[in-house]
N, C-alpha and C positions, 0 to 999 in steps of 0.2 A: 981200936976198931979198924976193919979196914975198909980205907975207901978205894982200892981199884977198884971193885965193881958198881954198880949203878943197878939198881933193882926196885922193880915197879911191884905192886902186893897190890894183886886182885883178888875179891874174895869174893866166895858165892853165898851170900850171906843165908841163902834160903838152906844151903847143907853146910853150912857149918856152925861149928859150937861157940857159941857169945862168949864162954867162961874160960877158952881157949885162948882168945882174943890175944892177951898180953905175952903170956907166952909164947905165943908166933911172931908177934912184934918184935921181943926181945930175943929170939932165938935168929932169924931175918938181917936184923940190923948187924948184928956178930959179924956179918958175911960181907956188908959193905952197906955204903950209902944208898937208903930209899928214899928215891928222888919221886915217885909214883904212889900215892895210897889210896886205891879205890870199891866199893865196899857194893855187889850190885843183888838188887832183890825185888820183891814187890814190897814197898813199904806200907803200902793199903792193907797189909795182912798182919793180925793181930798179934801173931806171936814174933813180928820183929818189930814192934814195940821199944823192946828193951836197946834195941843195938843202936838209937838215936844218940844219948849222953855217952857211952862209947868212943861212936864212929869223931864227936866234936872233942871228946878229949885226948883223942889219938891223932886228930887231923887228918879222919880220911872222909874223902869225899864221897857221900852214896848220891849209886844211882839208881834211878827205877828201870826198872824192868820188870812188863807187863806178865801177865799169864796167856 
């Protein structure tokens, strides 16, 4: 792995794909150290649901954002 770099992974969870997930994770990390993981969406909308058990077993922190 390399850690020169330092890289924060912001995600727009409202456009992108849940089943991606991992393999951006692991594709990311190849590149250097992620010191940042944060995941932002409206979580009151039903179809991010899923990305709860995700985001806690990846360690990344959501946030809400409104409509």
């Amino acid at each position: 792995m390399n850690d020169t770099y330092k890289i924060a992974i912001l995600i727009d969870a409202d456009n992108t794909q849940l089943q991606k997930l991992d393999a951006i994770m692991t594709e990311v990390s190849t590149r250097g150290r992620i010191v940042v993981k944060r995941a932002y969406g409206n979580w009151k909308k039903r179809n991010l649901n899923r990305w709860e058990n995700e985001l806690k077993r990846l360690g990344i922190k959501a946030e809400q954002q409104f409509d």
